[in-house]
VOMARRO-737488 format. One record per residue (C-alpha): residue in three letters; residue number from 1; x, y, z. Coordinates in steps of 0.05 Angstrom, whole numbers, plus 5000, padded with zeros to 4 digits. Layout:
REM VOMARRO-737488
<rest:ALA&nr:NUM&xx:X&yy:Y&zz:Z>
...
REM end
This chain:
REM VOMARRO-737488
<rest:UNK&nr:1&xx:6222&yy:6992&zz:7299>
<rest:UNK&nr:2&xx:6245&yy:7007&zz:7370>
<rest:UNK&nr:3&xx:6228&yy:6975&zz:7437>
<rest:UNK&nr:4&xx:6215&yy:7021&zz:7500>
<rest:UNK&nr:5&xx:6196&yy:6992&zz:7572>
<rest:UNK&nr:6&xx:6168&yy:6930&zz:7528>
<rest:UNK&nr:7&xx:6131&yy:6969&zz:7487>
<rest:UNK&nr:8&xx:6137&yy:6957&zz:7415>
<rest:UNK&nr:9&xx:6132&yy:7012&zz:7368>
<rest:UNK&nr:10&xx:6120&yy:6989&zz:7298>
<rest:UNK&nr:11&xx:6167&yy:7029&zz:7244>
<rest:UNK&nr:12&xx:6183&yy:6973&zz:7201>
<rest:UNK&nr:13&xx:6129&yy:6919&zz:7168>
<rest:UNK&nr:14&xx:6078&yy:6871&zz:7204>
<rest:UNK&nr:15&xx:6108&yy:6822&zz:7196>
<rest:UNK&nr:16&xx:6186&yy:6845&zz:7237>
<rest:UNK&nr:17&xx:6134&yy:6878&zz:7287>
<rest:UNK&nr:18&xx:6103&yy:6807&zz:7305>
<rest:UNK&nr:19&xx:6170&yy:6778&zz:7305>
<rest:UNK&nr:20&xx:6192&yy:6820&zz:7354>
<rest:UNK&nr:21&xx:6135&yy:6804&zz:7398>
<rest:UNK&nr:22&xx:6144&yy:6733&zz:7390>
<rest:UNK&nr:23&xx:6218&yy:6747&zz:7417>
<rest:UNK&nr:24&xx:6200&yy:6783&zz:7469>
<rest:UNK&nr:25&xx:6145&yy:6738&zz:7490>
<rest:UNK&nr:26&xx:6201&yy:6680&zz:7489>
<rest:UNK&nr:27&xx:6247&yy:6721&zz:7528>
<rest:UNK&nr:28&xx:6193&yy:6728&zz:7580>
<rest:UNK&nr:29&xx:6174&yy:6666&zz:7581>
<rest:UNK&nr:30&xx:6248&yy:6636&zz:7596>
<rest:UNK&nr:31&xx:6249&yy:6685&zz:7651>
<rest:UNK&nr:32&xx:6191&yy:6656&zz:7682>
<rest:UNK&nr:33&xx:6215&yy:6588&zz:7679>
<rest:UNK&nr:34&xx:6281&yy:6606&zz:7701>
<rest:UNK&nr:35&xx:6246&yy:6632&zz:7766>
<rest:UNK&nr:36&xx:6281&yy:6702&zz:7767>
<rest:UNK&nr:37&xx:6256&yy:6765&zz:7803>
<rest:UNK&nr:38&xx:6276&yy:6827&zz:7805>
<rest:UNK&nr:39&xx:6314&yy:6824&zz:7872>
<rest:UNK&nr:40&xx:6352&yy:6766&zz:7848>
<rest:UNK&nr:41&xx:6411&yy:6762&zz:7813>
<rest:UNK&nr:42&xx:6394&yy:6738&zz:7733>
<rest:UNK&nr:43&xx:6396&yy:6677&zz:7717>
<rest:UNK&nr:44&xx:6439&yy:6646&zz:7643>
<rest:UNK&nr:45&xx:6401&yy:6585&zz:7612>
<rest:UNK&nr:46&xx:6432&yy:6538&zz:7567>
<rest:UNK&nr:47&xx:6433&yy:6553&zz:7494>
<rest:UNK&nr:48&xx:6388&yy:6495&zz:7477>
<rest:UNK&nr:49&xx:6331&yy:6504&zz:7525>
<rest:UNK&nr:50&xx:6327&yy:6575&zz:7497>
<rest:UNK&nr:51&xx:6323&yy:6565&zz:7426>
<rest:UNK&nr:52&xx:6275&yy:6505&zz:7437>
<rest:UNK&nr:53&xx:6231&yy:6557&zz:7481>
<rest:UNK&nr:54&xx:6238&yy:6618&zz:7421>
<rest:UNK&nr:55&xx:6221&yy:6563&zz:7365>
<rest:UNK&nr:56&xx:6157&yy:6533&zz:7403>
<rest:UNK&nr:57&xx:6135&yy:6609&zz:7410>
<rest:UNK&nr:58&xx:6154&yy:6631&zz:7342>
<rest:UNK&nr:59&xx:6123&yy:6573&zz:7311>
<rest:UNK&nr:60&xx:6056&yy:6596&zz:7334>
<rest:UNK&nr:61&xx:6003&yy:6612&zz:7272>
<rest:UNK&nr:62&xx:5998&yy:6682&zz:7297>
<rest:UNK&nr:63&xx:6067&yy:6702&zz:7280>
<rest:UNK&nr:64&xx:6066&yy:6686&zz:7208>
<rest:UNK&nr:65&xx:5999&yy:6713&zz:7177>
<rest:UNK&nr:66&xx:6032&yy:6769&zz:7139>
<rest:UNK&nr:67&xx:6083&yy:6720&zz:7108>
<rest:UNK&nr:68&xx:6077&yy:6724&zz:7035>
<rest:UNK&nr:69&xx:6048&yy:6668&zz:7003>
<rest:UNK&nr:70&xx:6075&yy:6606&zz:6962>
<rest:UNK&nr:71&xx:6066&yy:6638&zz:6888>
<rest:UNK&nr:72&xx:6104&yy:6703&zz:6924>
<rest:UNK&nr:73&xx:6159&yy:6666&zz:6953>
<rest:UNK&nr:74&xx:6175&yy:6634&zz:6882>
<rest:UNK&nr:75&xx:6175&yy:6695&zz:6848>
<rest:UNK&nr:76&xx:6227&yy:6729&zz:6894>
<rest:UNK&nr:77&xx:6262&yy:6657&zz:6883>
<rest:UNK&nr:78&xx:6261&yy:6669&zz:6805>
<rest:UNK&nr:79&xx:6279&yy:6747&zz:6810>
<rest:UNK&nr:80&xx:6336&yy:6740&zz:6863>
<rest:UNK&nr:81&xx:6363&yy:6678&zz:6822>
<rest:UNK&nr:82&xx:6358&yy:6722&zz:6750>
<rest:UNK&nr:83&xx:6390&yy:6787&zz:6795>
<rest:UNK&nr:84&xx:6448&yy:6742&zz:6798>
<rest:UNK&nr:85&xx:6447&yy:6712&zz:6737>
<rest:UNK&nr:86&xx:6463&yy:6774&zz:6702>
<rest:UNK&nr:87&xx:6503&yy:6806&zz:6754>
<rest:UNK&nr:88&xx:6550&yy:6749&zz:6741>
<rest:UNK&nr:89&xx:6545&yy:6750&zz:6669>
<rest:UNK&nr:90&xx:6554&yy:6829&zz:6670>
<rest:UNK&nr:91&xx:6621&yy:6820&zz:6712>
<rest:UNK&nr:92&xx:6652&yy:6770&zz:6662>
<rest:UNK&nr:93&xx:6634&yy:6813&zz:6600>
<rest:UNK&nr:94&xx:6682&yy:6874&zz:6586>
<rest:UNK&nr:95&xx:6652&yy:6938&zz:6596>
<rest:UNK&nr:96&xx:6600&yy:6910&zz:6660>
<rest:UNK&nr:97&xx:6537&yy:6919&zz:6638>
<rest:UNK&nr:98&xx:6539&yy:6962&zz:6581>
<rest:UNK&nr:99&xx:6583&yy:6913&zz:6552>
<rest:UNK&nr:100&xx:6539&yy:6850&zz:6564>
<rest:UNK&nr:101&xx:6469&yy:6889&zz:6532>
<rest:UNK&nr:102&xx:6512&yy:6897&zz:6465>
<rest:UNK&nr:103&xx:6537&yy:6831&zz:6462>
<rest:UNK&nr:104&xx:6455&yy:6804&zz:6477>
<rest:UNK&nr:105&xx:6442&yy:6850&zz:6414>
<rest:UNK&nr:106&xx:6492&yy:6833&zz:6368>
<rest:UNK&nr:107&xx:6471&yy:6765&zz:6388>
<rest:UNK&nr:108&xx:6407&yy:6784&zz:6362>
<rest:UNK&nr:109&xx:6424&yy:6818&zz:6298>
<rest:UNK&nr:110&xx:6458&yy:6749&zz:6282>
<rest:UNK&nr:111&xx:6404&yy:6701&zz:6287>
<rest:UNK&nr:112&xx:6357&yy:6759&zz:6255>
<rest:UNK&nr:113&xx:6403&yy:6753&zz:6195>
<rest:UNK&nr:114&xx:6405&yy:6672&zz:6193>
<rest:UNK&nr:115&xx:6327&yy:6675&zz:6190>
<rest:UNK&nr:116&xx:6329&yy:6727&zz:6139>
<rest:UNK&nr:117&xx:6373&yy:6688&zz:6092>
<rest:UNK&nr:118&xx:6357&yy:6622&zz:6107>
<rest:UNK&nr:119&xx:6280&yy:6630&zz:6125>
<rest:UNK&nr:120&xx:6241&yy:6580&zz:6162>
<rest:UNK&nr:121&xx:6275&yy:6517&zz:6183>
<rest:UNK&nr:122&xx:6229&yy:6458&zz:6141>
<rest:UNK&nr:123&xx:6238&yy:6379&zz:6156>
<rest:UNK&nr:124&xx:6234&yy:6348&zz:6088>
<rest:UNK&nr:125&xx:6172&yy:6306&zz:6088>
<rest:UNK&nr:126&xx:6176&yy:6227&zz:6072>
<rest:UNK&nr:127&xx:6123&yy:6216&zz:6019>
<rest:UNK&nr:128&xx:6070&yy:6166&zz:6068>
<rest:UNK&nr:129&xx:6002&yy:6188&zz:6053>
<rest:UNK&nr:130&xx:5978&yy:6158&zz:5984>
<rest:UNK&nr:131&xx:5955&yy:6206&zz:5918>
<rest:UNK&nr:132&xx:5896&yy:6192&zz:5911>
<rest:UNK&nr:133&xx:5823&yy:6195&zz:5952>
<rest:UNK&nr:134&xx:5770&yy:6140&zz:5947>
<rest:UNK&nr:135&xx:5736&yy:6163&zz:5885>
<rest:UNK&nr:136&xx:5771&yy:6144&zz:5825>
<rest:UNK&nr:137&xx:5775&yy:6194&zz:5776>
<rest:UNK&nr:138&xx:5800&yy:6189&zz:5704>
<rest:UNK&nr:139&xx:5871&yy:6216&zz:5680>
<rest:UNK&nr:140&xx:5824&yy:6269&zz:5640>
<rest:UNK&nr:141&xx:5787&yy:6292&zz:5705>
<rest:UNK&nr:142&xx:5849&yy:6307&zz:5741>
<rest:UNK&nr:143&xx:5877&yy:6353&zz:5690>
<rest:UNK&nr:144&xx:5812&yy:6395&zz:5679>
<rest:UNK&nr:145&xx:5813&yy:6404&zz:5757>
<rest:UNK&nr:146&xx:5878&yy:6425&zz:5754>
<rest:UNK&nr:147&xx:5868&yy:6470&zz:5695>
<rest:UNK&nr:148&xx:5814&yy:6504&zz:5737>
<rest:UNK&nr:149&xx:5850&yy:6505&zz:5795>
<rest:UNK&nr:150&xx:5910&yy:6546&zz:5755>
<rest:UNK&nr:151&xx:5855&yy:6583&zz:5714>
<rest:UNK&nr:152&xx:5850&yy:6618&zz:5794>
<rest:UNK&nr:153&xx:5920&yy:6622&zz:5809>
<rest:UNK&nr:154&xx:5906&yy:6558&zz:5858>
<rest:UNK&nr:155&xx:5983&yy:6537&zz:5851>
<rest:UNK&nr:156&xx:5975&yy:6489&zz:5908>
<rest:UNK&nr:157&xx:5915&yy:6449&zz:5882>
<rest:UNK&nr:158&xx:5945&yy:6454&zz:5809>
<rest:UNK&nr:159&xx:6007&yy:6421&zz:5826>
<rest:UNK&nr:160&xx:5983&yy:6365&zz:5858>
<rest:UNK&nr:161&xx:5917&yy:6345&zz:5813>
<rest:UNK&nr:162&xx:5975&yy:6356&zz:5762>
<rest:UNK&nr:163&xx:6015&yy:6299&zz:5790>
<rest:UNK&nr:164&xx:5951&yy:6253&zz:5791>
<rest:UNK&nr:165&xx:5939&yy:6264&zz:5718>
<rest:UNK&nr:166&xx:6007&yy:6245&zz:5705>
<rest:UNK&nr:167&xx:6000&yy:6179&zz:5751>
<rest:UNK&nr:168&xx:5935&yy:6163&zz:5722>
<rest:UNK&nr:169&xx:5954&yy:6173&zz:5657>
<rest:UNK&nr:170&xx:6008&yy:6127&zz:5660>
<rest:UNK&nr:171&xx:5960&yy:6069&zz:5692>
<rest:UNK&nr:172&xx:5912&yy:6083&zz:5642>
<rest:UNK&nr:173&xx:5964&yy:6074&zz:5588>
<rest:UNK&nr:174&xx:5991&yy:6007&zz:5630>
<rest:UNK&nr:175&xx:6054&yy:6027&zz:5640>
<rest:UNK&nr:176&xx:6040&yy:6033&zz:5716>
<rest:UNK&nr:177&xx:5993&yy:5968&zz:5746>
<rest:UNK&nr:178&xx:5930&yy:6003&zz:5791>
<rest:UNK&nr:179&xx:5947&yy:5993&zz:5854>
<rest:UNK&nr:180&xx:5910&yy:6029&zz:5917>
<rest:UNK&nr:181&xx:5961&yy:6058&zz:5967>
<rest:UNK&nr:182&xx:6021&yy:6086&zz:5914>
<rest:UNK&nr:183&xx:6052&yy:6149&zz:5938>
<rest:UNK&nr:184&xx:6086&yy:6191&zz:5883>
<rest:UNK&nr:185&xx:6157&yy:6174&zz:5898>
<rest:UNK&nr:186&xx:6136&yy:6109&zz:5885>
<rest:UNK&nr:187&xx:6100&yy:6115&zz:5827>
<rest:UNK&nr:188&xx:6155&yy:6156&zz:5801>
<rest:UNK&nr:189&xx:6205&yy:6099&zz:5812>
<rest:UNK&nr:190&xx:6169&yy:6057&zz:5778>
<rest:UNK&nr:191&xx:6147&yy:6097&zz:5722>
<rest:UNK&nr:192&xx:6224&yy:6111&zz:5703>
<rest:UNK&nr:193&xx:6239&yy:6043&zz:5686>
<rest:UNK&nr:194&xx:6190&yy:6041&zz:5625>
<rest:UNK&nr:195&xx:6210&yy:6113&zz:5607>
<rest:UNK&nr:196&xx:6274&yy:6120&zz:5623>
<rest:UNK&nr:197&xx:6289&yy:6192&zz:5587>
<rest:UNK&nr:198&xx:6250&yy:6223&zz:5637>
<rest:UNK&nr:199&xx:6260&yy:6193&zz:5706>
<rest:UNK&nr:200&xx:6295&yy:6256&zz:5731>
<rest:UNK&nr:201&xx:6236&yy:6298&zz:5717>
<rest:UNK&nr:202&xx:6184&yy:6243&zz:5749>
<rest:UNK&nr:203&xx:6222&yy:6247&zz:5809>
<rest:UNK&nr:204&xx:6228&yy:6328&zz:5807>
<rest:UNK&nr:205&xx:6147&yy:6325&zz:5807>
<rest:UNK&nr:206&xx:6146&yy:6282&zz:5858>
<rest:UNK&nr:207&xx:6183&yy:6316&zz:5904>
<rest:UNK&nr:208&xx:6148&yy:6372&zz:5894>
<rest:UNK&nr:209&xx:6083&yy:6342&zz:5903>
<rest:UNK&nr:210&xx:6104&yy:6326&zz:5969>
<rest:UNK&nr:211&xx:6138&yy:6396&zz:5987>
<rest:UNK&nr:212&xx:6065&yy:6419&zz:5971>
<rest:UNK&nr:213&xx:6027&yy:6367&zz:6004>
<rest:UNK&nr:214&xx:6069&yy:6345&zz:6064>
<rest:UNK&nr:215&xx:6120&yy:6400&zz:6078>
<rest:UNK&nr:216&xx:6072&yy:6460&zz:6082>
<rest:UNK&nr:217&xx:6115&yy:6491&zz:6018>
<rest:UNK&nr:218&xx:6075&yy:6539&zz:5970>
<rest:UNK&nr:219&xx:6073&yy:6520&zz:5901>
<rest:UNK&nr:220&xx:6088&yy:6569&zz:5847>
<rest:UNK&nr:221&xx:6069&yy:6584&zz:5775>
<rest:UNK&nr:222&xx:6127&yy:6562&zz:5743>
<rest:UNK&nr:223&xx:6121&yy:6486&zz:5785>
<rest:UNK&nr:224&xx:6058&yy:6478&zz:5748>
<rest:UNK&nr:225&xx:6078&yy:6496&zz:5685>
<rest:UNK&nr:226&xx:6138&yy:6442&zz:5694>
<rest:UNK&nr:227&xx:6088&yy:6393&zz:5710>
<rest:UNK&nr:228&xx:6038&yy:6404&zz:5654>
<rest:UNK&nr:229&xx:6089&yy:6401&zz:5605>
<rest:UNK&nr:230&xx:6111&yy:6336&zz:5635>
<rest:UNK&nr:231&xx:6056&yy:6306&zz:5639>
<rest:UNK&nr:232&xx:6045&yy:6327&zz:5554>
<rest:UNK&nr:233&xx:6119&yy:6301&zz:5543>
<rest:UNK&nr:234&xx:6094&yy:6237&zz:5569>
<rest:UNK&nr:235&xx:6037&yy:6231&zz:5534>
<rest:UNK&nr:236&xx:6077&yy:6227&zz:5468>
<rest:UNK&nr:237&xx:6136&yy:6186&zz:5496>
<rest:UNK&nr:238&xx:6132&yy:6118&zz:5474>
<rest:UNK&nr:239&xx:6154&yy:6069&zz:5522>
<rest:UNK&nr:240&xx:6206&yy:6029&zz:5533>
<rest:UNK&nr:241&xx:6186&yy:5957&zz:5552>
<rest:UNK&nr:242&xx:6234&yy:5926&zz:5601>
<rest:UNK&nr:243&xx:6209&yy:5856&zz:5585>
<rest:UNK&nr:244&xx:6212&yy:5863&zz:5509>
<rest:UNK&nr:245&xx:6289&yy:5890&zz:5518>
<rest:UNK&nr:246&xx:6307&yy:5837&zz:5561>
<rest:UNK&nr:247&xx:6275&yy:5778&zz:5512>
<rest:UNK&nr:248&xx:6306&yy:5825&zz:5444>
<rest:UNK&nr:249&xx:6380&yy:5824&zz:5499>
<rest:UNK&nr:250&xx:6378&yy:5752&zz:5508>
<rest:UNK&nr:251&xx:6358&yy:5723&zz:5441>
<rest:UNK&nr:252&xx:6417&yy:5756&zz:5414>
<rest:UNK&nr:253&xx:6470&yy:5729&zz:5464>
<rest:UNK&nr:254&xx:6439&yy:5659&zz:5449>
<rest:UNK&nr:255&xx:6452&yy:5682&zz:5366>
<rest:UNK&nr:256&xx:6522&yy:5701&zz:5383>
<rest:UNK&nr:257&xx:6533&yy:5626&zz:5429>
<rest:UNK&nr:258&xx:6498&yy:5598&zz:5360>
REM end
């Protein structure tokens, strides 16, 4: 842009061309309150008159339609504050740039790795939500469902109308009371105090009941096959009644006082 007996010839954008203007139009307008002529020796105004008489001009709408607009002003914002971002970062790493894009890959390669060997993260579920749905169904249902269900290669399904059967089963057979509301951690807590010899392997099911049902896990061929031959291991365990053990425990300390 270049300026020639006040005229303005526009080499640069609209926006420094209107600017200019606006200058010049401030200029001349400080001359004219200043009262000079051309005859007349020129007259120096204060600093502060001036710039209030350049911002009232430069303030006017006309000088700022080609501004760019909000969105455009906060994504030269974001840019300029990434440019130096990585400038900085590139002038602390060894090597400038080069240096800093094979540290952001190795940096890659790493976490690649972790989540290769370690897969997704998973937040092992609290068993909250109860075993079974309104219906009732007997111990006997459950397990034909499930044998359907692994008759498919349904894993999922099996497992956990596996782990009803089992629950069922055992408040069928009374060692468990009926109550509405029992998740399987419980059930399996309770469960190992009349059968004792397999409490580890209750709780094993349960948990992976609620891998399957809660934490989004897959369930596999051979968790089903654990189950089922639980759940038949059960079936021909005889119990061991806490109550009777107790009474048979205490009559024979009161023998021994005798």
């Amino acid at each position: 842009m270049s300026i020639t007996g006040g005229v303005v010839t526009a080499a640069a954008s609209p926006a420094a061309t209107t600017l200019v203007r606006g200058l010049l139009r401030a200029a001349e307008t400080l001359a004219g309150t200043a009262g000079g002529s051309g005859d007349q020796p020129p007259v120096t105004l204060p600093r502060d008159p001036a710039r209030e008489a350049a911002r009232r001009e430069l303030s006017k709408r006309m000088y700022h339609e080609n501004d760019p607009g909000l969105i455009q002003r906060a994504l030269n914002a974001l840019w300029n504050w990434l440019d130096r971002l990585f400038s900085s970062a590139a002038s602390a790493t060894p090597g400038g740039p080069v240096g800093l894009f094979v540290v952001v890959l190795f940096v890659i390669a790493v976490l690649a790795a972790l989540w290769w060997r370690l897969g997704t993260p998973r937040r092992r579920p609290a068993s909250t939500a109860v075993l079974f749905d309104d219906r009732p169904r007997s111990a006997a249902e459950h397990r034909a469902t499930s044998e359907a269900h692994a008759a498919q290669g349904h894993w999922n399904q099996a497992v956990q109308e596996r782990m009803r059967a089992i629950v069922r089963s055992l408040e069928e057979r009374a060692l468990l009371d009926t109550r509405p509301g029992r998740t399987a951690d419980e059930a399996a807590a309770e469960a190992g105090r009349s059968l004792p010899a397999h409490t580890d392997r209750l709780r094993a099911a349960a948990r992976e009941f609620d891998d399957v049902t809660y934490g989004g896990r897959r369930a596999t061929e051979q968790a089903y096959h654990r189950m089922a031959e639980l759940d038949r291991d059960l079936e021909r365990t005889r119990p061991t009644l806490v109550d009777s053990a107790t009474s048979t425990a205490h009559s024979s300390r009161q023998g021994a006082a005798e």
